[in-house]
Backbone as CSV, one residue per row, in Angstrom:
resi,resn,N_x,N_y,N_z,CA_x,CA_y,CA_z,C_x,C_y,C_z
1,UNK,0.820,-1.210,0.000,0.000,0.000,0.000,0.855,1.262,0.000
2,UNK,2.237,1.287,-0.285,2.573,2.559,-0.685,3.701,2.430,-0.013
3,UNK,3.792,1.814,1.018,4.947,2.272,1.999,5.838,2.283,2.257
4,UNK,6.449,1.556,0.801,7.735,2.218,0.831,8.181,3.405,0.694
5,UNK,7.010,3.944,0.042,7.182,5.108,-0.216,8.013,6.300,0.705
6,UNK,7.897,5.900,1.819,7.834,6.558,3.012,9.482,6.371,3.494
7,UNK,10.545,5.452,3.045,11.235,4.900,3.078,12.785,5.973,2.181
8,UNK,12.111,6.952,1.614,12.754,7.501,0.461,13.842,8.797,1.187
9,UNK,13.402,8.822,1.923,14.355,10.309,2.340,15.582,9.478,3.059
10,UNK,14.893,8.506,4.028,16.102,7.343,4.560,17.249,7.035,4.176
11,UNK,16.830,6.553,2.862,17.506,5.287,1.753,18.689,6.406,0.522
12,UNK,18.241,8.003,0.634,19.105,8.834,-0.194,19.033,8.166,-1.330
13,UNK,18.156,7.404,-2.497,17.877,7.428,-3.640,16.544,8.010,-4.345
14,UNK,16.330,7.290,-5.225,15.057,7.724,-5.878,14.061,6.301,-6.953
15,UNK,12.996,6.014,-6.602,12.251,4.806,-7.057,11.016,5.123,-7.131
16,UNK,10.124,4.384,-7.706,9.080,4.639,-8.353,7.884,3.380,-7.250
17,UNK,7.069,3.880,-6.996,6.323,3.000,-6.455,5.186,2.186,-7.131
18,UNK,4.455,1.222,-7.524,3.265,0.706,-7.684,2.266,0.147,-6.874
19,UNK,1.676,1.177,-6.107,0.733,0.407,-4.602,-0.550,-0.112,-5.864
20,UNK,-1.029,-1.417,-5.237,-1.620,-2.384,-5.506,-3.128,-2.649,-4.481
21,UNK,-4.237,-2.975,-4.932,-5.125,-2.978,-3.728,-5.610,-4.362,-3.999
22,UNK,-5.747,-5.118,-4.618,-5.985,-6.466,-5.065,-4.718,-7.328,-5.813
23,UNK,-4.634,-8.249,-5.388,-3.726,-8.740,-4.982,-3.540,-10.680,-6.384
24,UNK,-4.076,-10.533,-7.246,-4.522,-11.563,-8.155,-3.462,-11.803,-9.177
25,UNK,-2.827,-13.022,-9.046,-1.175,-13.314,-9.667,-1.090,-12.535,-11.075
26,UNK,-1.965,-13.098,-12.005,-1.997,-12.182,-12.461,-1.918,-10.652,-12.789
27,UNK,-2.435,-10.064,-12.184,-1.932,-8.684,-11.977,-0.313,-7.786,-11.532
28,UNK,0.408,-9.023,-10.538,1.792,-9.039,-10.796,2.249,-9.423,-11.753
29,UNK,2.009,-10.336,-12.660,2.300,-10.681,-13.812,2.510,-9.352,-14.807
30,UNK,1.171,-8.947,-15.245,0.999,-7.637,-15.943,2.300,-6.189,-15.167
31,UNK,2.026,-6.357,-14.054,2.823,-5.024,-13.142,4.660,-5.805,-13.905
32,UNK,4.619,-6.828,-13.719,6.278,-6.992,-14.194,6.659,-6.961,-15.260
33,UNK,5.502,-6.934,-16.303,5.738,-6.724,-18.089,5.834,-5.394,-18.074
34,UNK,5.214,-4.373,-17.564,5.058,-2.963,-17.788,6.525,-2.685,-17.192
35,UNK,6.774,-3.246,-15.843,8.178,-2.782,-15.783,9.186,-3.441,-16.855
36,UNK,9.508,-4.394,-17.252,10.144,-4.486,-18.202,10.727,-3.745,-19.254
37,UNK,8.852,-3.613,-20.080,9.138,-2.543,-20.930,9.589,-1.342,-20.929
38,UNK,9.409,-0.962,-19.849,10.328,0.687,-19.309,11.497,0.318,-18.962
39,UNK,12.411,-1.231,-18.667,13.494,-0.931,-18.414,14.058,-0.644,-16.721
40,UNK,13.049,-1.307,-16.094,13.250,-1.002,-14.579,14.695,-2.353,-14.412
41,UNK,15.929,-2.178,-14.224,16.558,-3.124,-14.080,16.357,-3.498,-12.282
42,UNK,15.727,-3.457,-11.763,15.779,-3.819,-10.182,13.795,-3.764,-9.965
43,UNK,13.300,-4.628,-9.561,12.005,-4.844,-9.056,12.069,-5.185,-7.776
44,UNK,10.757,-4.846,-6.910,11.199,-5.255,-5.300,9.706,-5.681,-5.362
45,UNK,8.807,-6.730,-5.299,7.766,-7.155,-4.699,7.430,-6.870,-2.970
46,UNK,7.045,-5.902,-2.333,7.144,-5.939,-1.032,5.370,-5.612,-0.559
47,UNK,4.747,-6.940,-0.195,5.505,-7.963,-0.275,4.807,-9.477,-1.225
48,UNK,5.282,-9.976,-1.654,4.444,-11.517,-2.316,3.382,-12.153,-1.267
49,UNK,3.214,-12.213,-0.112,2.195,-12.567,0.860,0.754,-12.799,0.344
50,UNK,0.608,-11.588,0.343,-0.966,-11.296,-0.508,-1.305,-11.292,-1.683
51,UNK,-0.109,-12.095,-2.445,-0.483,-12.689,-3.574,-1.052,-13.907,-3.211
52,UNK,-0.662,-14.757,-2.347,-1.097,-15.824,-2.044,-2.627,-15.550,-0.770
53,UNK,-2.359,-15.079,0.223,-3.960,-14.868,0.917,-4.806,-13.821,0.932
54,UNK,-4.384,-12.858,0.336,-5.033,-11.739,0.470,-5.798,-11.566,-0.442
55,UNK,-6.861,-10.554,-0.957,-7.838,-10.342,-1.883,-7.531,-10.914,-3.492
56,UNK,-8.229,-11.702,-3.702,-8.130,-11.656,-4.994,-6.670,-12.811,-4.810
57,UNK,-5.982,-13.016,-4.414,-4.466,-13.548,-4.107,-5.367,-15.182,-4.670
58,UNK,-4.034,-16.039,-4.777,-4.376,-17.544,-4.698,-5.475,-18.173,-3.992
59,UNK,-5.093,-18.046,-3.539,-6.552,-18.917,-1.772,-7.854,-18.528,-2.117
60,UNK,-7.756,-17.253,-2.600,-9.213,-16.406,-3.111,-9.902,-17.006,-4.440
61,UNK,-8.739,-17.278,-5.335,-8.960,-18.156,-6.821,-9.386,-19.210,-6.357
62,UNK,-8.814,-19.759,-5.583,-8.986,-21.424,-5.486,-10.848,-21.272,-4.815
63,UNK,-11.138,-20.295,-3.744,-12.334,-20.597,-3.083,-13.349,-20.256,-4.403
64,UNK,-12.893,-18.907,-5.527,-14.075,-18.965,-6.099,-14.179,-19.806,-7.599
65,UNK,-13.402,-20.761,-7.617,-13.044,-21.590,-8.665,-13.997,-22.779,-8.006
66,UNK,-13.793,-23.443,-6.903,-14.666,-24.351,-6.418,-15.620,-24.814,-7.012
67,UNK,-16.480,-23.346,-7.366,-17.786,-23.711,-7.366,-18.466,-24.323,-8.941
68,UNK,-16.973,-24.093,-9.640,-17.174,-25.109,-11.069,-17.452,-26.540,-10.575
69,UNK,-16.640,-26.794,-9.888,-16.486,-28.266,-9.328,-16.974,-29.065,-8.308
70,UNK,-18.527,-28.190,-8.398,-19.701,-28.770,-7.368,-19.273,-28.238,-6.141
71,UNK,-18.199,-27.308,-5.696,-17.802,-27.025,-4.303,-16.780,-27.208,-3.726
72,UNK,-16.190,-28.299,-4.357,-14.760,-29.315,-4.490,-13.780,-28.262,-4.374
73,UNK,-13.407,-27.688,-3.069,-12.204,-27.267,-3.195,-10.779,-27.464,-3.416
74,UNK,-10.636,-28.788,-3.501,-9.499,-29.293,-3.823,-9.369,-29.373,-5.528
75,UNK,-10.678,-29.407,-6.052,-10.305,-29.709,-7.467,-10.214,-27.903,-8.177
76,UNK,-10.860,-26.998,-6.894,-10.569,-25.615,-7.598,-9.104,-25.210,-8.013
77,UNK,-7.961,-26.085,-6.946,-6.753,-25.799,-7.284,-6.344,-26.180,-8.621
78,UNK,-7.170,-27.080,-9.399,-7.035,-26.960,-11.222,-6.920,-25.263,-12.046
79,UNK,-7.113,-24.912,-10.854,-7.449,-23.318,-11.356,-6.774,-22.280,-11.278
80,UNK,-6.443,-22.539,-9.387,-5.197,-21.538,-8.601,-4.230,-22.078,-8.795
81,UNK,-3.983,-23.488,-9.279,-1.714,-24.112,-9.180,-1.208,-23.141,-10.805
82,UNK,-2.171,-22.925,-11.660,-1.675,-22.545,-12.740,-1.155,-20.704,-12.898
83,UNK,-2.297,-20.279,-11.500,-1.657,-18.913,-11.522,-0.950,-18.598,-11.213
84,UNK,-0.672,-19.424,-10.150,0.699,-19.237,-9.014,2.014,-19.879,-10.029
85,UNK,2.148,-20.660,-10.254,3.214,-21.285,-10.935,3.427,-20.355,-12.520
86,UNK,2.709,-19.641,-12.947,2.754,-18.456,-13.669,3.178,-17.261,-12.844
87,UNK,3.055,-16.932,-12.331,3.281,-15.730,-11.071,5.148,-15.870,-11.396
88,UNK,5.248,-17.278,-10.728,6.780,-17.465,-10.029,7.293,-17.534,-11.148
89,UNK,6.627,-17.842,-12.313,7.838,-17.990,-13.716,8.160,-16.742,-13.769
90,UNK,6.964,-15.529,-14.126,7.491,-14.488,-14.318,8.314,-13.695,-13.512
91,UNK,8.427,-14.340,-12.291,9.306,-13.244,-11.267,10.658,-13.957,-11.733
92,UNK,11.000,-15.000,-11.673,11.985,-15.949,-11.971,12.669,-15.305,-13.535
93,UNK,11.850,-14.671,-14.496,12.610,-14.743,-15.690,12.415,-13.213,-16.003
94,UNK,12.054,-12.307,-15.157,12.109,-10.878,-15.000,13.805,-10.503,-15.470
95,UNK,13.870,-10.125,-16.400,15.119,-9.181,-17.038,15.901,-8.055,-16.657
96,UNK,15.588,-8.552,-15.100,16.367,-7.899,-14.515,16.806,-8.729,-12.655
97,UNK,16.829,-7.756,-11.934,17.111,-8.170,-10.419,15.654,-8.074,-9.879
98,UNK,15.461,-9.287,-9.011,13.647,-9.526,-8.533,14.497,-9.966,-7.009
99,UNK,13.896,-8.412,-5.928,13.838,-8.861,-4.518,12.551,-8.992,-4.187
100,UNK,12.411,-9.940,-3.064,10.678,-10.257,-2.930,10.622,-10.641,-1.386
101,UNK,9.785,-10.255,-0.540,9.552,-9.704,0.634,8.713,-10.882,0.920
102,UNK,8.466,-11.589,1.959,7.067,-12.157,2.825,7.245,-12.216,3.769
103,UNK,5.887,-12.258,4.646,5.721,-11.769,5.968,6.179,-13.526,6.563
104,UNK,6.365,-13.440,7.411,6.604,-15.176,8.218,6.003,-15.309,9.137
105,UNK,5.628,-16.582,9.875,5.274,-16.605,10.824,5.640,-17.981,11.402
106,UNK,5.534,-18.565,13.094,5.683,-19.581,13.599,5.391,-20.936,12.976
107,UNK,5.983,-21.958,12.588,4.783,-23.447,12.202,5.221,-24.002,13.196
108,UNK,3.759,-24.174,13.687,3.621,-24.984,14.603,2.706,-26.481,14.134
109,UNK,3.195,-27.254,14.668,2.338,-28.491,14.502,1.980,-30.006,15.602
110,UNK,0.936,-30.474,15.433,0.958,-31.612,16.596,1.848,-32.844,16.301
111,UNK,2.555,-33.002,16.951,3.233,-34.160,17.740,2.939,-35.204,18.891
112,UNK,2.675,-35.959,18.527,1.680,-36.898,19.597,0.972,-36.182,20.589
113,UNK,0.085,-35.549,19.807,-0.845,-34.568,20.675,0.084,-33.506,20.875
114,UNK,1.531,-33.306,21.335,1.907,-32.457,21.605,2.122,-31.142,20.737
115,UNK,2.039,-29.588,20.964,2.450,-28.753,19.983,3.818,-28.336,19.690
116,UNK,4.427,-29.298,18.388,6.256,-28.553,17.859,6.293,-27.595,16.979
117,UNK,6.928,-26.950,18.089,7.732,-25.364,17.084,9.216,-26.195,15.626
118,UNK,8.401,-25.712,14.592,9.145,-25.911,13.450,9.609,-25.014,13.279
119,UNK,10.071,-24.009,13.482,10.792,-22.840,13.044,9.677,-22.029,11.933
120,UNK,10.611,-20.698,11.435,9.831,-20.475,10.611,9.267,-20.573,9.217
121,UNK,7.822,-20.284,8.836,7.727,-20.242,7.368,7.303,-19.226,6.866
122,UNK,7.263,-18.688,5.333,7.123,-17.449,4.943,5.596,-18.241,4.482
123,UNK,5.149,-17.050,4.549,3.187,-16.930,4.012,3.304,-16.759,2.609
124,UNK,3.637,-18.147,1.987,3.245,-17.791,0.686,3.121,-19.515,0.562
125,UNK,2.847,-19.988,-0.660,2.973,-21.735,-1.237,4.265,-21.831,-0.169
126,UNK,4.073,-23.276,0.002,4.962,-23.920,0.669,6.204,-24.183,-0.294
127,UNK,7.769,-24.008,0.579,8.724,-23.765,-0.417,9.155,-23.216,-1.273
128,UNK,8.460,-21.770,-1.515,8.707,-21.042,-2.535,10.058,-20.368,-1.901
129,UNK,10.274,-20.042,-0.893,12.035,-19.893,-0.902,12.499,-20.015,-1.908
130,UNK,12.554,-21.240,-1.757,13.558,-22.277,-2.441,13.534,-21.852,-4.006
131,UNK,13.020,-21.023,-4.764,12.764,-20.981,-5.796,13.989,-19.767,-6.307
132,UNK,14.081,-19.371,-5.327,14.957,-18.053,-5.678,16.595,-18.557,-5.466
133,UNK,17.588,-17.464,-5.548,18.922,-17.609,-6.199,19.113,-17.256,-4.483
134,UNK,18.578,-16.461,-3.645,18.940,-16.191,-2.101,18.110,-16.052,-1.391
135,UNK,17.986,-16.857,-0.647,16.852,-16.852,1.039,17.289,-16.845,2.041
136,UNK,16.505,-15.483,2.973,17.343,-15.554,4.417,15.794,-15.370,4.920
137,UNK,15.730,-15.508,6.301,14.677,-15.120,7.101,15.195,-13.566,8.278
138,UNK,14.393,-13.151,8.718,15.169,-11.982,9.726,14.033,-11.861,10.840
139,UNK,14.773,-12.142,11.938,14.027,-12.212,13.309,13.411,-11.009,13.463
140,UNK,12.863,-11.134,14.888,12.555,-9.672,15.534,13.758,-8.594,15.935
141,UNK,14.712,-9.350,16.176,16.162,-8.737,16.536,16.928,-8.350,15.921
142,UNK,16.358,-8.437,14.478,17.081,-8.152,12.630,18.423,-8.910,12.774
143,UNK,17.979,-10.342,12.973,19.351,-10.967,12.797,18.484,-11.633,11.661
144,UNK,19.682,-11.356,10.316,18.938,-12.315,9.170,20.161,-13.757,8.843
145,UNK,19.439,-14.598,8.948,19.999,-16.173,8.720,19.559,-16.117,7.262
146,UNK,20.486,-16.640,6.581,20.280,-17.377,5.186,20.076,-18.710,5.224
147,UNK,19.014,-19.139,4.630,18.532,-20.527,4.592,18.448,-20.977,3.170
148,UNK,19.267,-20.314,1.990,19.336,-21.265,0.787,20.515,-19.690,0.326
149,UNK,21.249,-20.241,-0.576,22.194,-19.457,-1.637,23.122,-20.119,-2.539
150,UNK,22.755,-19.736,-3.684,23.164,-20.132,-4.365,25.046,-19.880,-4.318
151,UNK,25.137,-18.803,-3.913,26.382,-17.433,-3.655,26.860,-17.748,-2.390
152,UNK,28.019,-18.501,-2.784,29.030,-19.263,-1.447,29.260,-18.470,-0.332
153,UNK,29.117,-17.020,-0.608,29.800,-16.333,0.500,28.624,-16.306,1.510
154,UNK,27.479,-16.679,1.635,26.267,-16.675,2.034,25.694,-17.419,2.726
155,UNK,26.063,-18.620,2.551,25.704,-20.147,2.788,26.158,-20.374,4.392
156,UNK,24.725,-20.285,5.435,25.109,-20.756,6.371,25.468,-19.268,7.269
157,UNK,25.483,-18.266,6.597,26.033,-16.946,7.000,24.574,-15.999,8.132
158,UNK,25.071,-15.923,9.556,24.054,-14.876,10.101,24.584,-13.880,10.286
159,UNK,23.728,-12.442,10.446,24.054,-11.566,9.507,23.049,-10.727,11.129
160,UNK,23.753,-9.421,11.900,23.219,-9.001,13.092,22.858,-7.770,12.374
161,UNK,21.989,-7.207,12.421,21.586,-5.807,12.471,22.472,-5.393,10.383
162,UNK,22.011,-6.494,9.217,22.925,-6.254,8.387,22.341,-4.826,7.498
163,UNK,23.721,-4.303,6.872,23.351,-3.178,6.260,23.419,-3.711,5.026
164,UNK,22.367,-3.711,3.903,21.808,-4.094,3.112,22.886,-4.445,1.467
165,UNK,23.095,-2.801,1.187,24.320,-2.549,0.652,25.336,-3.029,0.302
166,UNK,26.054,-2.857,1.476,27.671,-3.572,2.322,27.492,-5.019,2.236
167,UNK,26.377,-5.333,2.765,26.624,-7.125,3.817,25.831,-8.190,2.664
168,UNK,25.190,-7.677,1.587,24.497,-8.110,0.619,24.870,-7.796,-0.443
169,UNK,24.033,-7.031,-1.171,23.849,-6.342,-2.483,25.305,-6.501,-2.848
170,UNK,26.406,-5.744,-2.409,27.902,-6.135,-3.022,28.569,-7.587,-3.091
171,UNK,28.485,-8.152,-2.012,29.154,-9.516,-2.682,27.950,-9.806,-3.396
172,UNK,27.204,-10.056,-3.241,26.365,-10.684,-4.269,26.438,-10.434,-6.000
173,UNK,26.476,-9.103,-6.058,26.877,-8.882,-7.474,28.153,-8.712,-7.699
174,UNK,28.856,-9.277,-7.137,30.549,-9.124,-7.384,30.426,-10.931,-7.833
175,UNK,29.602,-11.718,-7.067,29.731,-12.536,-7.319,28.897,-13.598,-8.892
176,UNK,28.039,-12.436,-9.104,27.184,-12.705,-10.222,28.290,-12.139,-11.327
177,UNK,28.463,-11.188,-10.915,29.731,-10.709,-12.412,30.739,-11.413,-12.555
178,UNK,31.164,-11.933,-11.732,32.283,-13.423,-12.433,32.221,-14.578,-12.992
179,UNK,31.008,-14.682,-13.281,30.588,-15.922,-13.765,29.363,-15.510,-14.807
180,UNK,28.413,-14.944,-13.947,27.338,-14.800,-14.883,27.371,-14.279,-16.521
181,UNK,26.440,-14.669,-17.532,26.134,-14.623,-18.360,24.910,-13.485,-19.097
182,UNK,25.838,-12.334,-19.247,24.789,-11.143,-19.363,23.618,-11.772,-20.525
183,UNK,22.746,-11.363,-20.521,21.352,-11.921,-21.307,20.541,-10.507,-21.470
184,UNK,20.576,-9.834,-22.714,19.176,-9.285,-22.377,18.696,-9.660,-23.983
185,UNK,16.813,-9.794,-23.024,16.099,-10.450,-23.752,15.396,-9.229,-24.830
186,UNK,15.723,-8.438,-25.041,15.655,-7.336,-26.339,15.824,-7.783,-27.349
187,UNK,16.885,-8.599,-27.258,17.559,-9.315,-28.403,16.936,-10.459,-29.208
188,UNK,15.827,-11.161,-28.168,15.088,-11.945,-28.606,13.766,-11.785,-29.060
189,UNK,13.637,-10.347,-27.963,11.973,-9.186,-28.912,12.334,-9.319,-29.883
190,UNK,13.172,-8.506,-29.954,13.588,-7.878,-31.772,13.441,-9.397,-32.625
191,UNK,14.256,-10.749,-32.666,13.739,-11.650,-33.375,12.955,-12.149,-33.771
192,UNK,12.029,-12.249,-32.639,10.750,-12.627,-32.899,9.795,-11.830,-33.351
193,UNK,10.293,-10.560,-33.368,9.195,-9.462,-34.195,9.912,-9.061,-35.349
194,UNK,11.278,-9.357,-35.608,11.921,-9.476,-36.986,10.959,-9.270,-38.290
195,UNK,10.627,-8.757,-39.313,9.985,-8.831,-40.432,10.514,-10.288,-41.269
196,UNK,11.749,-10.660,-40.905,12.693,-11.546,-41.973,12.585,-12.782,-41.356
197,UNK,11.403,-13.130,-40.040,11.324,-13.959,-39.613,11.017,-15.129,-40.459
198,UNK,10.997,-16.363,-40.119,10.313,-18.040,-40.606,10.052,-18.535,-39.610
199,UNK,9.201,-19.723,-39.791,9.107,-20.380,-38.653,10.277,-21.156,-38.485
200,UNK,10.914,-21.578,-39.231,12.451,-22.476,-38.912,12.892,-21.269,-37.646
201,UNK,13.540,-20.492,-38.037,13.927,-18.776,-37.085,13.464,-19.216,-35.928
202,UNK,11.795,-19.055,-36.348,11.737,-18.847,-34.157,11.258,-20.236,-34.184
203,UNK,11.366,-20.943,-34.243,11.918,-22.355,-33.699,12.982,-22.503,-33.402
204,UNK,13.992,-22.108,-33.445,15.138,-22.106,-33.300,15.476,-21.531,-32.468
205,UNK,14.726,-19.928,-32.400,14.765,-19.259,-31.447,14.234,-19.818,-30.123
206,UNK,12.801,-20.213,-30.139,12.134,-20.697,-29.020,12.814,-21.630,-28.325
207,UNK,13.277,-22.424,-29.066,14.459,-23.456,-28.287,15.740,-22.702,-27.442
208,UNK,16.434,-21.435,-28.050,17.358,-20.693,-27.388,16.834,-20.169,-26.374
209,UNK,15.513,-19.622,-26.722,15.084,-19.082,-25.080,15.009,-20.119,-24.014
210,UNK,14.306,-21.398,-24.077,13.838,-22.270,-23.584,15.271,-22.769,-22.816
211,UNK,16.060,-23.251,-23.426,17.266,-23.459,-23.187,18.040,-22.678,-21.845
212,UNK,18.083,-20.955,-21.978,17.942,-20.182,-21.096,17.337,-19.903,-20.060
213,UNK,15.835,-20.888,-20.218,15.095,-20.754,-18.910,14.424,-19.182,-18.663
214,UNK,14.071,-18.931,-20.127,13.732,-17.294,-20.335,12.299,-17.539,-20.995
215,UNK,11.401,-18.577,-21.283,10.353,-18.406,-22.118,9.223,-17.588,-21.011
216,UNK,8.991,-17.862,-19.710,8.275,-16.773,-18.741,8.431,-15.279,-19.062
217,UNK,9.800,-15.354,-19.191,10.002,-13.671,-19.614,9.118,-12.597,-19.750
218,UNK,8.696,-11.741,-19.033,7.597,-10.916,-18.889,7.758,-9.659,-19.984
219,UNK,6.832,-9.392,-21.003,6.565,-8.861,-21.626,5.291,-7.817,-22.040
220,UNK,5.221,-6.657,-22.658,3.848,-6.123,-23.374,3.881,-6.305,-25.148
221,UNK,3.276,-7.202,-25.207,3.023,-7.309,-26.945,3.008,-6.052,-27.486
222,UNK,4.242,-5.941,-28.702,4.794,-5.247,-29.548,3.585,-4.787,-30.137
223,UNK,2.394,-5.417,-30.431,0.934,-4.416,-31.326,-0.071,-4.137,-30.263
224,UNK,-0.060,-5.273,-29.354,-1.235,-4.959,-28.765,-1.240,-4.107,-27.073
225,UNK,0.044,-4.360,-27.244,0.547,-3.608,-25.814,0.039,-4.118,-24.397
226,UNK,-0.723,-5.550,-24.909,-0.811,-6.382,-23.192,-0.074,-7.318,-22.952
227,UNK,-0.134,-7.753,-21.429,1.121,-8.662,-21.410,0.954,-9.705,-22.039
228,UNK,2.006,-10.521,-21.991,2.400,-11.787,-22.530,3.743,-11.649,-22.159
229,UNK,4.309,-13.134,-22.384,5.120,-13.969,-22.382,5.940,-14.165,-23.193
230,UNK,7.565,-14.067,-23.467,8.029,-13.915,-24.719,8.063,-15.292,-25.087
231,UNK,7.835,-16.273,-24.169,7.612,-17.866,-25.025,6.122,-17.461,-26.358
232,UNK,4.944,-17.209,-25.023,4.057,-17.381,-26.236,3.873,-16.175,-27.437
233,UNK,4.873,-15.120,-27.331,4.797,-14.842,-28.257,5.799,-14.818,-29.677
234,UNK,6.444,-15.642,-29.382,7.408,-16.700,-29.616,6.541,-17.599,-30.737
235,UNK,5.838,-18.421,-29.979,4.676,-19.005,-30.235,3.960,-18.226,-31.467
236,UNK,2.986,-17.246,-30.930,1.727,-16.920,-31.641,2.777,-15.906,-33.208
237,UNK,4.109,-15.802,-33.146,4.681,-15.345,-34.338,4.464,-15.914,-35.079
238,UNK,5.085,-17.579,-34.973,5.434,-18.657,-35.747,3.718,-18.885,-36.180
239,UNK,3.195,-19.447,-35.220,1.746,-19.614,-36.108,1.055,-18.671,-37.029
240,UNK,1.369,-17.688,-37.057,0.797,-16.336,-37.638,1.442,-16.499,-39.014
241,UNK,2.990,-16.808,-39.564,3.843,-16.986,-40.247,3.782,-18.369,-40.975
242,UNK,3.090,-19.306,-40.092,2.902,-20.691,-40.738,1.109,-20.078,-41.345
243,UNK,0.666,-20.027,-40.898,-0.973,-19.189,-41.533,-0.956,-19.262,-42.563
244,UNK,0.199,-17.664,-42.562,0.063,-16.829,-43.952,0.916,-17.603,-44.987
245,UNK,1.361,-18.802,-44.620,2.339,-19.569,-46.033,1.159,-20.408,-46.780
């Protein structure tokens, strides 16, 4: 609801906010193509939570999907696994840097009747951590523990009162620039909207993206200016091109 906004005189930069009041994967979807197309190289989801319980969020799909399925809430998730697992592609193949925020809380569970503290979990699908390149959790005491990294210097690392900057953000991209593989997917707009295209081309192409783990890639269609996907439009080129032969 805005608040980072509030965050700006603090932080001595300058960022653009998108407060959100409904919360429907989709709609992050769309919010990460528009940034794209402008070129936002850094996105911050703060926070993904209420994509999953909050208005309109997952949990909300799944209850009003049900009612295709006689009530069957379990079979509504035919409905909600596809948004969510769309959601995470596009944050995952965002063309740029994707930080993403969730609230946590205690799991607790019974143990021969008894109640065990499992430590914590973040309020979103179970395991979505794990989906990302770095996961830490951060107490009440802002001690943040990392609980997955890909980025050795990280692994296993607690971190007291860390300054964001310094204790993060720099090794981390010191450590992405020695190895990593710059990609930008402009290169693959432009092909697939090529005039000199064939379908051999973006077949060829679609396989290079695919390969990359880039077909999610969040996009606004070159005519029609809504989102999509540079897989399917990848896709809807080639068929358009096989059509007209």
């Amino acid at each position: 609801r805005g608040a980072a906004a509030l965050y700006v005189n603090d932080l001595g930069i300058s960022f653009d906010t998108l407060p959100m009041r409904r919360y429907d994967p989709r709609d992050l979807q769309k919010a990460l193509a528009a940034a794209a197309q402008a070129g936002y190289p850094v996105v911050m989801v703060d926070s993904l939570s209420p994509f999953w319980k909050g208005t309109d969020g997952t949990l909300d799909q799944v209850e009003k999907a049900k009612s295709k399925y006689g009530g069957n809430k379990f079979a509504g998730w035919k409905d909600g696994t596809p948004l969510q697992n769309e959601m995470i592609e596009a944050l995952m193949s965002y063309p740029g840097h994707v930080v993403v925020t969730m609230r946590s809380y205690v799991d607790w569970v019974l143990e021969s009747g008894q109640p065990a503290n499992k430590g914590m979990r973040a309020e979103q699908r179970r395991g979505i951590e794990f989906e990302f390149g770095v996961a830490a959790e951060m107490d009440a005491g802002n001690r943040l523990r990392f609980i997955k990294s890909r980025c050795p210097a990280f692994r296993g690392l607690i971190l007291d009162q860390p300054n964001g900057a310094r204790d993060i953000a720099k090794p981390y991209l010191d450590w992405l620039r020695e190895g990593a593989k710059e990609v930008d997917p402009t290169v693959w707009i432009n092909a697939a909207s090529a005039p000199d295209a064939t379908p051999d081309s973006l077949l060829a192409l679609y396989r290079e993206v695919e390969a990359a783990s880039a077909l999610a890639t969040p996009l606004l269609h070159p005519q029609t200016g809504k989102p999509i996907s540079l897989g399917d439009l990848i896709k809807e080129r080639g068929t358009a091109l096989k059509a007209a032969s």
